[in-house]
C-alpha atoms as an extended CHARMM CRD file, in Angstrom:
* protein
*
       149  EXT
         1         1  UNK       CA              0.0000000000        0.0000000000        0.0000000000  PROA      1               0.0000000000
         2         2  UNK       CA              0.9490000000        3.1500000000       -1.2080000000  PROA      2               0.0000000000
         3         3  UNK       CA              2.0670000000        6.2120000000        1.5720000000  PROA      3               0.0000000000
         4         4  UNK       CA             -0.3460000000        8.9750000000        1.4150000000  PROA      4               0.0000000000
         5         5  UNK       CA              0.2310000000       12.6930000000        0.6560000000  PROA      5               0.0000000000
         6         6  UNK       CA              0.5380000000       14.4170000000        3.7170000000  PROA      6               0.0000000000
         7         7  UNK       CA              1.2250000000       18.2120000000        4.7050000000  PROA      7               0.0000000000
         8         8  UNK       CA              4.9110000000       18.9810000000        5.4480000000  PROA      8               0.0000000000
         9         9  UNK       CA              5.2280000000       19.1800000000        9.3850000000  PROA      9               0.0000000000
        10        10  UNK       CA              7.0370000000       21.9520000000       11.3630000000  PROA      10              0.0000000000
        11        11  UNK       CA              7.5010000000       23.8220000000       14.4680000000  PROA      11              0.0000000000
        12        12  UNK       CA              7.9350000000       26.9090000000       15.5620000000  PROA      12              0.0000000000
        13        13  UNK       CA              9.1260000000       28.1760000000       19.2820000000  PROA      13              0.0000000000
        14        14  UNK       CA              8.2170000000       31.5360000000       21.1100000000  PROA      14              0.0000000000
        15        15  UNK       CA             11.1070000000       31.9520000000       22.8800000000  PROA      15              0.0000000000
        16        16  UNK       CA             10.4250000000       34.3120000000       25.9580000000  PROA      16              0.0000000000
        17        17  UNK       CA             13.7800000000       35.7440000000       27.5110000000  PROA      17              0.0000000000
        18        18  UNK       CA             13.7820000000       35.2950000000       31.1050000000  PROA      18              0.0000000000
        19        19  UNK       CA             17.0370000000       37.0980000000       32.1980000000  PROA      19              0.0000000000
        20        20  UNK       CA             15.2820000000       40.3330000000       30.2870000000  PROA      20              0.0000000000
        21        21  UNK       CA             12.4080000000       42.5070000000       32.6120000000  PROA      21              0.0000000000
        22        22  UNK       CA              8.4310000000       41.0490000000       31.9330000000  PROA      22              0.0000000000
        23        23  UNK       CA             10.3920000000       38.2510000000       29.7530000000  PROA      23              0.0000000000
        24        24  UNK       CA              9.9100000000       39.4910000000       26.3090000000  PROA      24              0.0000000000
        25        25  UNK       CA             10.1130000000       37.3440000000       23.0870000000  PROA      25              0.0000000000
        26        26  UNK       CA             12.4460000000       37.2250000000       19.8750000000  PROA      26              0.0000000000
        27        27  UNK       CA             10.6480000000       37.6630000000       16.4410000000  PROA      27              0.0000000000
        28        28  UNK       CA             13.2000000000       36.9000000000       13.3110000000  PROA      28              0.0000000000
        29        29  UNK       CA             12.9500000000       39.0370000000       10.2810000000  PROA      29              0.0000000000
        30        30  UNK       CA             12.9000000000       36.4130000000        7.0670000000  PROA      30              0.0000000000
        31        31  UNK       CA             15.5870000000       36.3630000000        4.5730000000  PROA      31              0.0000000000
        32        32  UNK       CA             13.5190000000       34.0740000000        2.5080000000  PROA      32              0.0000000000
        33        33  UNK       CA              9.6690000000       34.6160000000        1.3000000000  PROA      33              0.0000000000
        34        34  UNK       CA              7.2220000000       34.6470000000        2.5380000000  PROA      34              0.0000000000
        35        35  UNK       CA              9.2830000000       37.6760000000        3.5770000000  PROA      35              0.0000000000
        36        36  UNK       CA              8.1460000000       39.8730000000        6.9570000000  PROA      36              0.0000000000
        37        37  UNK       CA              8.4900000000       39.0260000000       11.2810000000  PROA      37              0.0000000000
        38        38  UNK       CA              8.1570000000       35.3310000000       12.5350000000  PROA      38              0.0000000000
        39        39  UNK       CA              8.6260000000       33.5770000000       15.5960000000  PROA      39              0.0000000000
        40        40  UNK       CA             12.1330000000       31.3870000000       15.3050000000  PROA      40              0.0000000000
        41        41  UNK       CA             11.0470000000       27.8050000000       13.5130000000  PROA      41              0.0000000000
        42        42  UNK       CA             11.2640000000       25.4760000000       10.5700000000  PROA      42              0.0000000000
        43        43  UNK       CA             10.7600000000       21.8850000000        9.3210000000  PROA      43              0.0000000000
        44        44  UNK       CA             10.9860000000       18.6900000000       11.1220000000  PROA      44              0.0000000000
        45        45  UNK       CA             13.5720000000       16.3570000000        9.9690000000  PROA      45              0.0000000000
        46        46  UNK       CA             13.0170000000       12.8590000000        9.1420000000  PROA      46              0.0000000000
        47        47  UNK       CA             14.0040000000       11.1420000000       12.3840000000  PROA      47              0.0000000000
        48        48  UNK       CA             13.4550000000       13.8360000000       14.4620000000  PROA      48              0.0000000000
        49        49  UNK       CA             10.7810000000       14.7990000000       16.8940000000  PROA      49              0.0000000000
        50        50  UNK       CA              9.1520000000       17.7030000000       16.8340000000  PROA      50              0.0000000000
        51        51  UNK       CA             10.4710000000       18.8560000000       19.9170000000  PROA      51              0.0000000000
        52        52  UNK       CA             14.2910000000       18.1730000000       19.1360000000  PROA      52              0.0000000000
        53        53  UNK       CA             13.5220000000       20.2090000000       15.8760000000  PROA      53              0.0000000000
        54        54  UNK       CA             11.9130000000       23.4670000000       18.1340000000  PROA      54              0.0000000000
        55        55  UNK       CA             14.9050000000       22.8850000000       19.8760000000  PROA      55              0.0000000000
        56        56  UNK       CA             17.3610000000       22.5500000000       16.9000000000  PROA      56              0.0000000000
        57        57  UNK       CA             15.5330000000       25.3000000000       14.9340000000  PROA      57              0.0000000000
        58        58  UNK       CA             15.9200000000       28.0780000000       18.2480000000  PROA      58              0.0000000000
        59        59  UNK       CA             19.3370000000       27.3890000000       18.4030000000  PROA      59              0.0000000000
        60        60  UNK       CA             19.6300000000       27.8590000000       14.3460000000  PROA      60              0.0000000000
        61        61  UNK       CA             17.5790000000       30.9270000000       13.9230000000  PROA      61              0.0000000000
        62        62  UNK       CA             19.0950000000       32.9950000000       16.8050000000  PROA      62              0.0000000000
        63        63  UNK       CA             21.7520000000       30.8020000000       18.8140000000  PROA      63              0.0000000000
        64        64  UNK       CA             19.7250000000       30.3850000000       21.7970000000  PROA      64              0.0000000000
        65        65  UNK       CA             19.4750000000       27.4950000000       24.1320000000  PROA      65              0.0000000000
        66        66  UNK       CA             15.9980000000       26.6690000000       24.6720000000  PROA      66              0.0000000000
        67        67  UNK       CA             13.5060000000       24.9300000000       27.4510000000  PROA      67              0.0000000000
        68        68  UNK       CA             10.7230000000       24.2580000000       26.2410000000  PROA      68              0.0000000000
        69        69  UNK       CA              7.3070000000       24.8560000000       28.5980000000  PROA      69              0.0000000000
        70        70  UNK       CA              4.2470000000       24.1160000000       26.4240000000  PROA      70              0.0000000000
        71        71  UNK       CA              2.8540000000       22.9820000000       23.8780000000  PROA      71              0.0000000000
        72        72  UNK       CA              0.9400000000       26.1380000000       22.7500000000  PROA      72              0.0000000000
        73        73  UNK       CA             -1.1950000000       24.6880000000       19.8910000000  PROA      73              0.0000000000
        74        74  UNK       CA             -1.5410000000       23.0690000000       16.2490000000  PROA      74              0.0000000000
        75        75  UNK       CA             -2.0070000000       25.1320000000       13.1470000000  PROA      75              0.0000000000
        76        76  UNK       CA             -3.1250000000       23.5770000000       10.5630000000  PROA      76              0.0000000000
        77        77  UNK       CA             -4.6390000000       25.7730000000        8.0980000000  PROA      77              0.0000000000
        78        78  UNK       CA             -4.1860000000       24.2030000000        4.7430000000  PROA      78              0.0000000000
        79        79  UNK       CA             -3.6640000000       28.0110000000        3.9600000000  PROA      79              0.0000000000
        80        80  UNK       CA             -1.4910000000       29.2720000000        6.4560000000  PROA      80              0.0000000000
        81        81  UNK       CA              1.8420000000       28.8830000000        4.5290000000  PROA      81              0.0000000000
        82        82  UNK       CA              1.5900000000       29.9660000000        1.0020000000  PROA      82              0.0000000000
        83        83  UNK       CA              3.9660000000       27.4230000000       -0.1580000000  PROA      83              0.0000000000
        84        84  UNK       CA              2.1980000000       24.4630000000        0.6510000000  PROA      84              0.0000000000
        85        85  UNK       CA              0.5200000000       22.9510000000        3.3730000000  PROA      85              0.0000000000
        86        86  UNK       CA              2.0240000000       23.1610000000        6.3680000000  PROA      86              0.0000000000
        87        87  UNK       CA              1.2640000000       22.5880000000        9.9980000000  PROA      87              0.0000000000
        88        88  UNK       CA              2.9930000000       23.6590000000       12.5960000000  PROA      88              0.0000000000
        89        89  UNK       CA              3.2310000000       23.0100000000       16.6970000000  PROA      89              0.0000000000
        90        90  UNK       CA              4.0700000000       25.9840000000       18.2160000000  PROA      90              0.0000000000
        91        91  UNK       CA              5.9010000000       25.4660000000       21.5660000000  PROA      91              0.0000000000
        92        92  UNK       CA              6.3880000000       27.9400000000       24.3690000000  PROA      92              0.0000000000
        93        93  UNK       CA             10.4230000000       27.9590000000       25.7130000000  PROA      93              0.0000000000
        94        94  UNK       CA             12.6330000000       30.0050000000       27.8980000000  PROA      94              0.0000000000
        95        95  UNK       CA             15.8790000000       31.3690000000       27.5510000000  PROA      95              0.0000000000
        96        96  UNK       CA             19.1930000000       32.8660000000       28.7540000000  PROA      96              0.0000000000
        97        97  UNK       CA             21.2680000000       35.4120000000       26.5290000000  PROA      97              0.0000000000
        98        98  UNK       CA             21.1200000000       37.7120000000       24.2400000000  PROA      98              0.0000000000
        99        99  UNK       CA             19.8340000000       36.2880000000       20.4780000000  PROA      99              0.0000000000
       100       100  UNK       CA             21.9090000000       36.7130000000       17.3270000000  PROA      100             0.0000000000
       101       101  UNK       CA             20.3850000000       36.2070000000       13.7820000000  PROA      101             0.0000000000
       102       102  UNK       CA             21.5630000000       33.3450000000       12.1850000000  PROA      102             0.0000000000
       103       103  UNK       CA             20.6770000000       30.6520000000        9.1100000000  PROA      103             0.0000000000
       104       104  UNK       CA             16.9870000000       31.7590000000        7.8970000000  PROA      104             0.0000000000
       105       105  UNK       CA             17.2060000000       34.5630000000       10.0010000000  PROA      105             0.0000000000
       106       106  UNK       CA             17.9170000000       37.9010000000        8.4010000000  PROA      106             0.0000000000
       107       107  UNK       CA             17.5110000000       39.9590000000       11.7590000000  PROA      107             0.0000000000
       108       108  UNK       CA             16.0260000000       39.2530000000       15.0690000000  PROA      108             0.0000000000
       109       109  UNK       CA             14.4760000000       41.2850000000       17.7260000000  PROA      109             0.0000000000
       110       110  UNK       CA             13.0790000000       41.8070000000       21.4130000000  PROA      110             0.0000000000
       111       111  UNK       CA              9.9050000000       42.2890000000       21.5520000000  PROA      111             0.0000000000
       112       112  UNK       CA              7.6360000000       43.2760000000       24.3700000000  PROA      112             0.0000000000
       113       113  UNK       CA              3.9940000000       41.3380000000       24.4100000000  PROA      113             0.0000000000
       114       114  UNK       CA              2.4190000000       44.8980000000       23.8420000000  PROA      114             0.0000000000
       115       115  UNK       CA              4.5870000000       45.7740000000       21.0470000000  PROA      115             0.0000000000
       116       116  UNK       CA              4.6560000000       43.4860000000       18.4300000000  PROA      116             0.0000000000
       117       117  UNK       CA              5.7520000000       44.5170000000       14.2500000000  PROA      117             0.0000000000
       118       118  UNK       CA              2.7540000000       45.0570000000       12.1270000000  PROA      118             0.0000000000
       119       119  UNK       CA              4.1160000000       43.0330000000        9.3410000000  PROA      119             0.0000000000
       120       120  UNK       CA              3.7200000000       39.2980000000       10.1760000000  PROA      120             0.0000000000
       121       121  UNK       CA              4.1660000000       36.1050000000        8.1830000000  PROA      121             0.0000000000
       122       122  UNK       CA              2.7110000000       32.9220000000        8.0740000000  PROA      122             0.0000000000
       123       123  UNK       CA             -0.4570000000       33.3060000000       10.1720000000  PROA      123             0.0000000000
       124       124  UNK       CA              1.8410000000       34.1350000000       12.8090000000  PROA      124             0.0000000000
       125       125  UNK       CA             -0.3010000000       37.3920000000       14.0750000000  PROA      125             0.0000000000
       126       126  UNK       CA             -2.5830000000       34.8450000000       15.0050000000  PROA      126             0.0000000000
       127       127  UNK       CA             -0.0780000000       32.1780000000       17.1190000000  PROA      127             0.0000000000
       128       128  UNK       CA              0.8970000000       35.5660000000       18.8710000000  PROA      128             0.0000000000
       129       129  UNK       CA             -2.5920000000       36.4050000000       19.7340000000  PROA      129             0.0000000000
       130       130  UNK       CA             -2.8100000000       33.2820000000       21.3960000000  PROA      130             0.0000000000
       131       131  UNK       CA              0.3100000000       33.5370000000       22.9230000000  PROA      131             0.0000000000
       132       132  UNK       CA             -0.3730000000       36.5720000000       24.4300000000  PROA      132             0.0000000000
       133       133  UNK       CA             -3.8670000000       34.8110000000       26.0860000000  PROA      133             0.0000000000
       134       134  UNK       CA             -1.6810000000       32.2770000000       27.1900000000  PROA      134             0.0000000000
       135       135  UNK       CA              0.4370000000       34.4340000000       28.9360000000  PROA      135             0.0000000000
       136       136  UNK       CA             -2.3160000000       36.2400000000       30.8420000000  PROA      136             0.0000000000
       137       137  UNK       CA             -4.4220000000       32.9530000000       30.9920000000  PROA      137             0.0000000000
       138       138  UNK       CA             -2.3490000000       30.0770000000       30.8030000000  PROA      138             0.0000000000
       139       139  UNK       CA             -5.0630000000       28.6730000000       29.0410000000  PROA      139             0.0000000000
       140       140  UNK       CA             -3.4250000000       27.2770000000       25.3090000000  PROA      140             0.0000000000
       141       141  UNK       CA             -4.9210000000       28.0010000000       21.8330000000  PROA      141             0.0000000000
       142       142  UNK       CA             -8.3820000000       27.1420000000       21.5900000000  PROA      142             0.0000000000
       143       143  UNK       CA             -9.2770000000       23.8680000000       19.0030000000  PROA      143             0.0000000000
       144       144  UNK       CA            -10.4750000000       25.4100000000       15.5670000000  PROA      144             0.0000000000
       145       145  UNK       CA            -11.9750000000       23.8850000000       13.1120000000  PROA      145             0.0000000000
       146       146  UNK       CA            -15.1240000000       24.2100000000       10.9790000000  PROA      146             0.0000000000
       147       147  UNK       CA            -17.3960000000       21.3720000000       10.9890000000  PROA      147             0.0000000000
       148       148  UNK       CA            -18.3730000000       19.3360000000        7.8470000000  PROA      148             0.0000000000
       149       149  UNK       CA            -15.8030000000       21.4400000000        5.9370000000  PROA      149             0.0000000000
């Protein structure tokens, strides 16, 4: 029997800096399209677990070791990533340090969770929204979903 197609499978990490006052997050700037702010992520490699890639892909994207804390949610939206379908689990992680861009990453940034950039990608305004309930909650993202779509 034949695989099936699937969607491609990735992860993405907010990574909130805990040595930094009200333990702000870092945002990279893409250097590929689709170009604008996202939070530090990437594919999952065959072999690896999702979690070893958030790991793997912090440490790429802006040379920070991370813990990771929760599991904020799934995104699935077959139109989330204009490439292709993609879903994502986005993890919640803490850190030490002071990020530096690196691989996809043509800048990153400190942000505050009151002052995020206007220009997002991915549906990543969104996984921030959440985020930001989480923080103030602890509740993760809500299940969404559209029945007999």
């Amino acid at each position: 029997m034949s695989r099936p197609v699937t969607p491609s499978l990735a992860c993405d990490t907010i990574i909130e800096l805990i040595d930094y006052p009200d333990r702000p997050i870092v945002l990279i700037e893409r250097v590929n399209p689709p170009y604008g702010w996202a939070i530090p992520g990437g594919f999952v490699d065959v072999g690896e677990t999702v979690e070893h890639a958030a790991i793997r892909e912090a440490r790429e994207e802006v040379s920070l070791n991370v813990k990771l804390i929760a599991l904020l949610g799934l995104y699935s939206d077959p139109k989330r990533d204009n490439r292709g379908h993609t879903v994502t689990a986005v993890y919640v992680a803490e850190a030490n340090g002071k990020p530096v861009a690196a691989d996809d990453a043509k800048n990153c940034q400190i942000f505050s969770i009151d002052s995020f950039p206007r220009v997002l990608a991915f549906d990543h305004e969104q996984v921030l929204i959440d985020y930001v309930d989480f923080r103030t909650t602890g509740k993760v993202a809500p299940l969404r979903y559209i029945a007999n779509r």
